[in-house]
Each structure stands twice: as C-alpha cells, then as structure tokens.
C-alpha positions as CSV (number, residue, x, y, z in Angstrom):
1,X,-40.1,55.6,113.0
2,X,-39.3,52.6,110.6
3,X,-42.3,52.3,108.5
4,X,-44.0,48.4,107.9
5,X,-45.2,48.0,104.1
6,X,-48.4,46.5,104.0
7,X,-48.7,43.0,104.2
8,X,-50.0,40.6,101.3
9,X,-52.8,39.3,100.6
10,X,-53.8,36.9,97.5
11,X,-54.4,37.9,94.7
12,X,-51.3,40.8,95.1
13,X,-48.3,40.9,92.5
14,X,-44.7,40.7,93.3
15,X,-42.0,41.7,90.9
16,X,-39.0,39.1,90.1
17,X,-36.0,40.3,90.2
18,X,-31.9,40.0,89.8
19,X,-30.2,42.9,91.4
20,X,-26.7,41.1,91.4
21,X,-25.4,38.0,89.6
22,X,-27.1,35.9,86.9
23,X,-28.9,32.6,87.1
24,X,-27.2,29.5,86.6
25,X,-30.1,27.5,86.5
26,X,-34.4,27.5,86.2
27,X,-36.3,28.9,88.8
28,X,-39.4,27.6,88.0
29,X,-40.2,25.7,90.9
30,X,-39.4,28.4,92.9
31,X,-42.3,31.1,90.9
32,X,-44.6,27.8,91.5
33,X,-44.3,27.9,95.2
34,X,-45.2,31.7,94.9
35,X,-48.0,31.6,92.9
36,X,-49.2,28.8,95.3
37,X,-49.5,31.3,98.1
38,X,-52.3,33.0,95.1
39,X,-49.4,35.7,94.3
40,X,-49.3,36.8,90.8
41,X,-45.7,36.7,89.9
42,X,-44.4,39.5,87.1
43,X,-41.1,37.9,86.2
44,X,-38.7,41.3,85.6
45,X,-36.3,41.0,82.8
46,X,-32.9,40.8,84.8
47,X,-34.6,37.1,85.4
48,X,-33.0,35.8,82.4
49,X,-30.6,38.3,81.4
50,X,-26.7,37.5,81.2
51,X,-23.8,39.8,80.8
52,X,-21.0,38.2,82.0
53,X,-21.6,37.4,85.5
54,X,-24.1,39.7,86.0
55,X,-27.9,39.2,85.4
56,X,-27.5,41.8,82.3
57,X,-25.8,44.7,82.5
58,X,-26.0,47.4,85.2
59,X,-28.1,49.4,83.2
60,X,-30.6,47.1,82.6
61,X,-30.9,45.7,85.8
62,X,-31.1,49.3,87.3
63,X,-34.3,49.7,85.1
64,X,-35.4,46.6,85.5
65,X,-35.6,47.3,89.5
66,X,-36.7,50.6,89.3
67,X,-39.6,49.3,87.3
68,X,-41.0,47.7,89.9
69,X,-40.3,50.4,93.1
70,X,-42.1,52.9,90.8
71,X,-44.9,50.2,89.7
72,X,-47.7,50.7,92.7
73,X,-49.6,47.6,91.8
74,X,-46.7,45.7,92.7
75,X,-46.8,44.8,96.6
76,X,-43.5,43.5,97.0
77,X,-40.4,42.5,94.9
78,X,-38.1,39.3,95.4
79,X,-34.4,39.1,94.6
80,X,-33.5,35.8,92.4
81,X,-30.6,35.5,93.9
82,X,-27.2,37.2,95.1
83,X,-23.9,37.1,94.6
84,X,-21.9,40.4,94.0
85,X,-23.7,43.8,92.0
86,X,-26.0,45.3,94.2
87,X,-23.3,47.7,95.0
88,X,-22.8,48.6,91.1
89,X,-26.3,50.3,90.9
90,X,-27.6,51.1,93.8
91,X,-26.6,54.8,93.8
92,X,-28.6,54.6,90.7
93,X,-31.7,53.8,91.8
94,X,-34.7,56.4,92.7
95,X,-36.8,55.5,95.9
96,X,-38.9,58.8,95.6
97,X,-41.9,56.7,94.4
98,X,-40.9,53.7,96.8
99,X,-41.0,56.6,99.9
100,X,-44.9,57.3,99.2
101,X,-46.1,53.4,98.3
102,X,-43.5,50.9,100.2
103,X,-43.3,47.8,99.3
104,X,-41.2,44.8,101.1
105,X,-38.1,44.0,99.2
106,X,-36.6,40.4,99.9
107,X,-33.2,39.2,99.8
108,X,-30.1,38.4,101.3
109,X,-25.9,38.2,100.7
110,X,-25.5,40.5,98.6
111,X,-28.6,42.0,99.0
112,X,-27.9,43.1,102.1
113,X,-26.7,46.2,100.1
114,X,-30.3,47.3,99.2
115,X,-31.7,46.7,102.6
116,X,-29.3,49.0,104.0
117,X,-29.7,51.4,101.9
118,X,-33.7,51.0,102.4
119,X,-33.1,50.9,106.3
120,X,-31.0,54.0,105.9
121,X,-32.6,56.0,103.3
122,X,-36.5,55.2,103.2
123,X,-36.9,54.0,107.1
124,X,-39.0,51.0,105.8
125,X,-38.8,47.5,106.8
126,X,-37.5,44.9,104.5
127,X,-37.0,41.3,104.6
128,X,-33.7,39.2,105.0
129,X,-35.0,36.0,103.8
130,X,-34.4,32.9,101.6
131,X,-34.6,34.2,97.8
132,X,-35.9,31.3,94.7
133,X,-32.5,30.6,93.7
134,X,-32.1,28.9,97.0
135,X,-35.9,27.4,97.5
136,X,-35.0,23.9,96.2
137,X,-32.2,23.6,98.9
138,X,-34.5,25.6,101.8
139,X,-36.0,24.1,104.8
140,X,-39.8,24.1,104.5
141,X,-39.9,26.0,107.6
142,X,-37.4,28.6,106.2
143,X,-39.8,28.9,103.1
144,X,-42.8,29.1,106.0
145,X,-41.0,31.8,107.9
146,X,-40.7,34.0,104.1
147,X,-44.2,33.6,103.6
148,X,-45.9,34.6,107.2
149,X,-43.3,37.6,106.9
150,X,-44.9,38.9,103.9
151,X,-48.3,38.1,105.1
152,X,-48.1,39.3,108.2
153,X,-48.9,36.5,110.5
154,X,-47.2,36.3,114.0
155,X,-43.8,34.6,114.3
156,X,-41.4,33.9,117.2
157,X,-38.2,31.5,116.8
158,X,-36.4,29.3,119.5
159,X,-33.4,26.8,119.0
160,X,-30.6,26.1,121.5
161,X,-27.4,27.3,120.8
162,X,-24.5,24.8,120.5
163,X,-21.6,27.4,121.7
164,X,-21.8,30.1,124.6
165,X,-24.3,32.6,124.6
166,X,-24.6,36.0,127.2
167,X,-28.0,36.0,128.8
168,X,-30.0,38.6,128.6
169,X,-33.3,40.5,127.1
170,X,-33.5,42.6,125.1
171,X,-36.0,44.6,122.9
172,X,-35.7,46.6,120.0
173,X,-35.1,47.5,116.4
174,X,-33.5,44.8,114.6
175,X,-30.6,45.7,111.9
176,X,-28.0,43.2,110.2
177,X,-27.7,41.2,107.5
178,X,-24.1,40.0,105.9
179,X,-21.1,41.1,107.6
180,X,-19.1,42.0,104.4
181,X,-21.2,43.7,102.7
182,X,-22.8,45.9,106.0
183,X,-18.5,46.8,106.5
184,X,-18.7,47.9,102.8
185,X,-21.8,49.8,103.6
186,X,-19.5,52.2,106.4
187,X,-18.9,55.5,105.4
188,X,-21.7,55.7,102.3
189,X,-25.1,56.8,102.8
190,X,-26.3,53.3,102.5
191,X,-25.1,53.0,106.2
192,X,-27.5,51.7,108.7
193,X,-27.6,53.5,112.0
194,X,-26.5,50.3,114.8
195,X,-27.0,52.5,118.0
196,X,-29.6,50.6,120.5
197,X,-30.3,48.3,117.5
198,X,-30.3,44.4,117.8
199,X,-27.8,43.6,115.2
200,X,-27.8,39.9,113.6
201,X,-24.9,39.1,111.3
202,X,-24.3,36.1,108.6
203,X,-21.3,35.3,106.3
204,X,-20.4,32.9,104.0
205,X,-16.9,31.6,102.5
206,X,-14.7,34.2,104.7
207,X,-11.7,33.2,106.6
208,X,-10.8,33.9,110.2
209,X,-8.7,36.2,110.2
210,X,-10.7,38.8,108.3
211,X,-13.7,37.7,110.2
212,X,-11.8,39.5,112.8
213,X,-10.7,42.1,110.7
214,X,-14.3,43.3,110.0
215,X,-15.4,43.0,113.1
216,X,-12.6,44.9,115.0
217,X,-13.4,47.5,112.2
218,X,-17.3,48.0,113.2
219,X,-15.5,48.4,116.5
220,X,-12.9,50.9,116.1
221,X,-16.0,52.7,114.5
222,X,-18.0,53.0,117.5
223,X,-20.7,50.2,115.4
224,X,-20.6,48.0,118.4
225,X,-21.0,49.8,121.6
226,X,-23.9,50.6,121.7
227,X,-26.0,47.8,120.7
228,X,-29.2,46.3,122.8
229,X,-28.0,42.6,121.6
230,X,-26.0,40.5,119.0
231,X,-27.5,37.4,117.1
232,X,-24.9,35.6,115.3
233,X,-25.9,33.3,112.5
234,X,-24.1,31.5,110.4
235,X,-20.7,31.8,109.4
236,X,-19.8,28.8,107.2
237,X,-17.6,27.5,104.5
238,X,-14.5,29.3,106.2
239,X,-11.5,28.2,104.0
240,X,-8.7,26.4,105.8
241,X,-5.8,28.8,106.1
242,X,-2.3,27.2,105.3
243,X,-1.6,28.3,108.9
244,X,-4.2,28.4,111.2
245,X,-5.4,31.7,113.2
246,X,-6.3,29.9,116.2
247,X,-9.7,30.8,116.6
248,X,-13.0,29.8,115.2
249,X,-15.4,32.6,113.6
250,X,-17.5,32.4,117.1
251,X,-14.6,32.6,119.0
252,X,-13.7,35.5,117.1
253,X,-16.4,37.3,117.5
254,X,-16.8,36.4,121.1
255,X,-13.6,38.1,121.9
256,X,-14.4,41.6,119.9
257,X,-17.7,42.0,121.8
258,X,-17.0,40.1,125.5
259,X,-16.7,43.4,127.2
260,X,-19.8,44.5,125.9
261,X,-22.6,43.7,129.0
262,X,-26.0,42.8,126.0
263,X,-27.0,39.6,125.6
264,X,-25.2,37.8,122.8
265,X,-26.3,34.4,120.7
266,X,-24.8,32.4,118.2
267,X,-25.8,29.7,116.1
268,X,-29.5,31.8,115.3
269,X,-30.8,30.1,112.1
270,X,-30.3,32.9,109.4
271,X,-27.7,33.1,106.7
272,X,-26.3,30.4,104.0
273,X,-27.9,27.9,105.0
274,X,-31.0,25.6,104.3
275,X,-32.6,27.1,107.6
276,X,-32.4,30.5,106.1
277,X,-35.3,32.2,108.7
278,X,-36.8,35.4,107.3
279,X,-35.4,38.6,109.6
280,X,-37.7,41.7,108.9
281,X,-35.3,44.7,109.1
282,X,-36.6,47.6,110.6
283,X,-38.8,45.5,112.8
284,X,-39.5,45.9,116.9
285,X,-38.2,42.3,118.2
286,X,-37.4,41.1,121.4
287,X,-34.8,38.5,122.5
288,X,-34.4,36.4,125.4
289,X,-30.9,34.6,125.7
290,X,-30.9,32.1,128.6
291,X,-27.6,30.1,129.1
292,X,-27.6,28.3,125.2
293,X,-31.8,28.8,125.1
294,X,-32.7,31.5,122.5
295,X,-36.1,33.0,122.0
296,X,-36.5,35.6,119.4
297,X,-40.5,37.1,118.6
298,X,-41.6,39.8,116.8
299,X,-43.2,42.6,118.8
C-alpha cells in the first residue's frame, strides 16, 4: 500500500529547496504565489547557493534536504528547479524520519530521481509537478493543478490527443516521470516497481534514436509488459540529427509498445512544457482512452 501524506492546509510550512542545479535567476515571484495559498515558505539554503553548476556543493545540499525530511513541522518540500544532481546525493540521504511523518515532495526532470527513490523506498506518494523556477513560464491551470494536488481537492484531466492513441480503461497505480532519468534508475534500489502500473513518461532535449534506445531497454527488461496503460507526454526540443532516423519520438514509442494490448495516449499535458499538469505518484488513477479522447481522474 502506497501511503498519501496528508494534504495542506493554510497556515502549514513547506521547505525550499535545490536538490540539483543552481538558480540562474530570482524566484521571488514564484515564493509569492506560495505564500498566496497562506503557506509559510522556509527558504532552504541550497536556494541561493552556487558551486559550479550545482546549487552548492553535494554536501550541502544533502543537508540542506535532509533538513527538511527530518523537520516534522514542515508539511511538504518543493524542488527550485532541476537539471542534473539528484543522482549525486541521493544515496546520501536518510528517509527514516520521512517513513514515520511523510511529507509530499514536488518536482520534476531531474527530480524524477527522488520520486523514484520515494516510490521505491518509502511507498509514499509524491508529486510530479511544475517547480518555481518554471512558475513564470507555467500555464495558470498547471499552477492550479500543483496547488489542488497538495490540498487535496478532486482533479480529473481531459484533452484530445493530436496522434494515435489505443483505447482502453484502465485503473490503477500511476508511476513515471522522465524517461532518462527512470532508465538510470534500472538496476539501483531507487527503481520503481512498473508491473500493473500506469506508467506516464516526459523527456526533454533527447534525439530519436536514443528515444528508442531507452525505450527498447525498459523492454528487453521486462519494464513494459506488464503495464495496465501508457500516457505519453511530452517529448520536445529533439535535436535535428545530421541524418534523420526516420521516425518521430511518438512513432518511436508507438512501435516498442504496439504489441502490447493496454490502452496507450500521447500528447497528455505533463513534462517541459508550460502545461506542466501535477501527476501524484503513487496515486490510484483511472484512464479512459477513446479514439484521440483522453480522460485521466484521480480515484
């Protein structure tokens, strides 16, 4: 059983923080937006550190993290941003605290390395969802979506997709986050377990060819077979190659998984993009794929 943190309520504080790469610019509207939901915002001190590209170095963003999962009067903690250096500290972290009090812990990219290793080493939800260093670009309803996730109030999305789809329904746990950095999870104990999972993937900046490279990996690996549905979001700014592979990233992944019999969307609003919709890992969801129609709700 995947436990839920409890939801917020005003008045609660959330810790601030930068697992990954550093700032390159304020985030003060962001923290505004927050406190406008009556959050009390502790601002960790990763926020404004800088070592090289890193928001301080590993050592003090590891403490600066395990602050917070150790701090019970903090309901929830917030990623600034991603980038690449979850990875580099995350073995270094101690959930033992986290275990007895959860908390949600937001983020996405590469962030996805912590929710995995939550998923797979706590069984507690967590939240893919649009973190402050990407507020001032977001969608107002992506910004929405982040704040009824982490106060608990009912959601359900629906869009239609613009390339094929698989029909079907389908119910259950949902998993996923960025391809890359779930295929870098394989093999560690940060590994989320896919089987009868709904499975959503995003990636960002990757070209074709190892698009298909990481997905025919999760399927040599058995990731892929046993799944109760796919949602594919997006998978943009793919560099042109000098020669081209000949398929898109959706026909791509269309190909890996077509003898699969779940249903199958693209297109789903999460990812890099400005319609960044919260995904609460961990979760009980069901989806409902009807020709290009997609209906997602939370359970």
């Amino acid at each position: 059983m995947i436990k839920q943190p409890p939801y917020l309520k005003k008045g609660d504080k959330i810790g601030l923080v930068c697992p990954a790469k550093k700032l390159p610019k304020s985030i003060d509207t962001a923290i505004a937006v927050l406190e406008s939901w009556g959050l009390e915002v502790v601002i960790g001190k990763s926020v404004y550190a800088s070592h090289h590209q890193f928001a301080g170095t590993d050592e003090l963003r590891t403490r600066d993290i395990q602050q917070f999962l150790d701090d019970t009067s903090i309901r929830a903690i917030i990623s600034g941003r991603g980038g690449y250096g979850s990875i580099r500290i995350i073995d270094e972290l101690d959930f033992t605290v986290f275990k007895q009090h959860p908390k949600w812990f937001v983020g996405f990219s590469d962030i996805t390395v912590i929710l995995s290793h939550i998923i797979a080493q706590t069984q507690t939800q967590c939240l893919h969802a649009q973190m402050p260093y990407t507020f001032e670009e977001s969608t107002p309803s992506a910004i929405e979506s982040l704040r009824a996730s982490l106060f608990g109030e009912p959601q359900e999305y629906s869009y239609t997709s613009t390339f094929k789809s698989r029909a079907g329904v389908a119910e259950g746990i949902l998993i996923g986050g960025n391809l890359t950095l779930l295929v870098t999870m394989q093999g560690s104990v940060s590994e989320m377990d896919f089987d009868n999972k709904i499975l959503f993937l995003e990636d960002v900046g990757e070209q074709e060819y190892a698009i298909d490279r990481m997905m025919r990996m999760l399927k040599r690996a058995g990731k892929l077979a046993k799944l109760k549905g796919l949602i594919i979001g997006a998978f943009n700014e793919i560099a042109e190659e000098k020669i081209s592979f000949g398929q898109t990233a959706e026909e791509v992944i269309w190909d890996v998984v077509n003898e699969y019999d779940y249903p199958v969307c693209f297109n789903f609003p999460t990812g890099h993009i400005e319609n960044n919709l919260s995904m609460a890992l961990g979760a009980n969801v069901a989806l409902t794929v009807e020709n290009k129609n997609v209906h997602f709700k939370y359970l």
